[in-house]
C-alpha positions as CSV (number, residue, x, y, z in Angstrom):
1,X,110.5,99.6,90.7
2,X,110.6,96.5,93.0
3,X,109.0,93.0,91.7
4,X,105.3,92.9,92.3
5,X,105.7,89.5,94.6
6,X,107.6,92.9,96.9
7,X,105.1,94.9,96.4
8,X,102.3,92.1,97.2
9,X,104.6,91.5,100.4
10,X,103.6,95.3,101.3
11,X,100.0,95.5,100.7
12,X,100.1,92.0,102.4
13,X,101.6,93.4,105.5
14,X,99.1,96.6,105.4
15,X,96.1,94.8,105.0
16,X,96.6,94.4,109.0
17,X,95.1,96.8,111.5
18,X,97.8,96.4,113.9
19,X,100.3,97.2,111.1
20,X,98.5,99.8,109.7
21,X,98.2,101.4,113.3
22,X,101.9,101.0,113.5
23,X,102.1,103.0,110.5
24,X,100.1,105.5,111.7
25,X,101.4,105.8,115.2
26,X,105.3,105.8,113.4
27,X,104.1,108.4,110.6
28,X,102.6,110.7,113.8
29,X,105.3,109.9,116.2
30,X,108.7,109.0,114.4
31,X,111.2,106.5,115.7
32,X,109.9,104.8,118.3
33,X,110.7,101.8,120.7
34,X,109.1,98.8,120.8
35,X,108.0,99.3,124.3
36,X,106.8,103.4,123.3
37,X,104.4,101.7,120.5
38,X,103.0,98.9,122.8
39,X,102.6,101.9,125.6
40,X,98.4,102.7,125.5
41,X,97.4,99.2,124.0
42,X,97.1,95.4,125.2
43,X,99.3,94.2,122.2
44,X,102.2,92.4,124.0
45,X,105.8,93.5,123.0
46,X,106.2,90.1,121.3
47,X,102.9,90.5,119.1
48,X,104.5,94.1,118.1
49,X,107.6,92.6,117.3
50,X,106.5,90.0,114.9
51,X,104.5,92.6,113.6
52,X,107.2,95.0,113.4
53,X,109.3,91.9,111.2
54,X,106.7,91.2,109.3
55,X,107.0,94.9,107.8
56,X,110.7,94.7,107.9
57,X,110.5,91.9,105.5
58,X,108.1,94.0,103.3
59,X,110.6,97.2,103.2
60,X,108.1,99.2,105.3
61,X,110.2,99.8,108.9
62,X,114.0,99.4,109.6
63,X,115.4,98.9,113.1
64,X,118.3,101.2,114.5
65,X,120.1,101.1,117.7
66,X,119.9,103.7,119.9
67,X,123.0,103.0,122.6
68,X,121.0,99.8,123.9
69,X,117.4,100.8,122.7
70,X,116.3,99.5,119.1
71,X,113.7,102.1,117.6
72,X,111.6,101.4,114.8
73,X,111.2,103.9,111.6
74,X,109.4,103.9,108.8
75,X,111.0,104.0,105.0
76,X,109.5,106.7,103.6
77,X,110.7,105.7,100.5
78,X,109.3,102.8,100.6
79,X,106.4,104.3,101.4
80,X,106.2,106.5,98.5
81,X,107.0,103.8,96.0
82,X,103.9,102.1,97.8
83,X,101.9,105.1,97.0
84,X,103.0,105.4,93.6
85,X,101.8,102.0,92.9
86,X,98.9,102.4,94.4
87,X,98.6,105.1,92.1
88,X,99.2,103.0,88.5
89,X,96.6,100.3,90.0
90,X,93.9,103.4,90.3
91,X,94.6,104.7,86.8
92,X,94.7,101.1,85.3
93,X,91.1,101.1,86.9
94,X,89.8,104.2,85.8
95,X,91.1,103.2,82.0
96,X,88.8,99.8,82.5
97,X,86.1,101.5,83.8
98,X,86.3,103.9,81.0
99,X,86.6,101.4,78.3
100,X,83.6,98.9,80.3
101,X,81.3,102.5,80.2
102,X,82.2,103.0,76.4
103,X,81.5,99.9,75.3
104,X,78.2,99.7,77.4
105,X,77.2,102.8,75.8
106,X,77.7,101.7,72.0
């Protein structure tokens, strides 16, 4: 399991709606070029690039050339660690909610 300053680096980088429509469009779509995911919207290929870095830098995308093209992907792993966590955070939530309602009720 990565450090949780990577893991805040993640859920930093998704609490954008750009990013998150990245995610979306790359989880849908697969690999795609820069100028494929700024196709459809007025985000300028150099706000889709930092945007793209700035999930690079959390582990979320990698960049692979294609002959001259550079397509973006998404790490499913990555990914999947991110819902695991996600997953520990929920329980650890329930278990205070649980312990909260107990003691309310004693």
């Amino acid at each position: 399991m990565r450090s949780s300053a990577s893991n805040a680096a993640v859920f930093a980088a998704l609490g954008d709606e750009t990013r998150l429509r990245l995610v979306s469009r790359l989880c849908n779509d697969g690999p795609m070029s820069i100028a494929n995911l700024t196709q459809g919207t007025r985000i300028t290929r150099q706000a889709i690039t930092k945007h793209l870095r700035v999930m690079q830098h959390a582990g979320l995308v990698r960049n692979k050339k294609h002959g001259r093209e550079s397509c973006w992907e998404l790490d499913q792993r990555r990914l999947e660690e991110v819902r695991r966590n996600l997953g520990l955070i929920s329980k650890q939530w329930d278990n205070a909610l649980d312990r909260l309602r107990k003691f309310v009720e004693e």
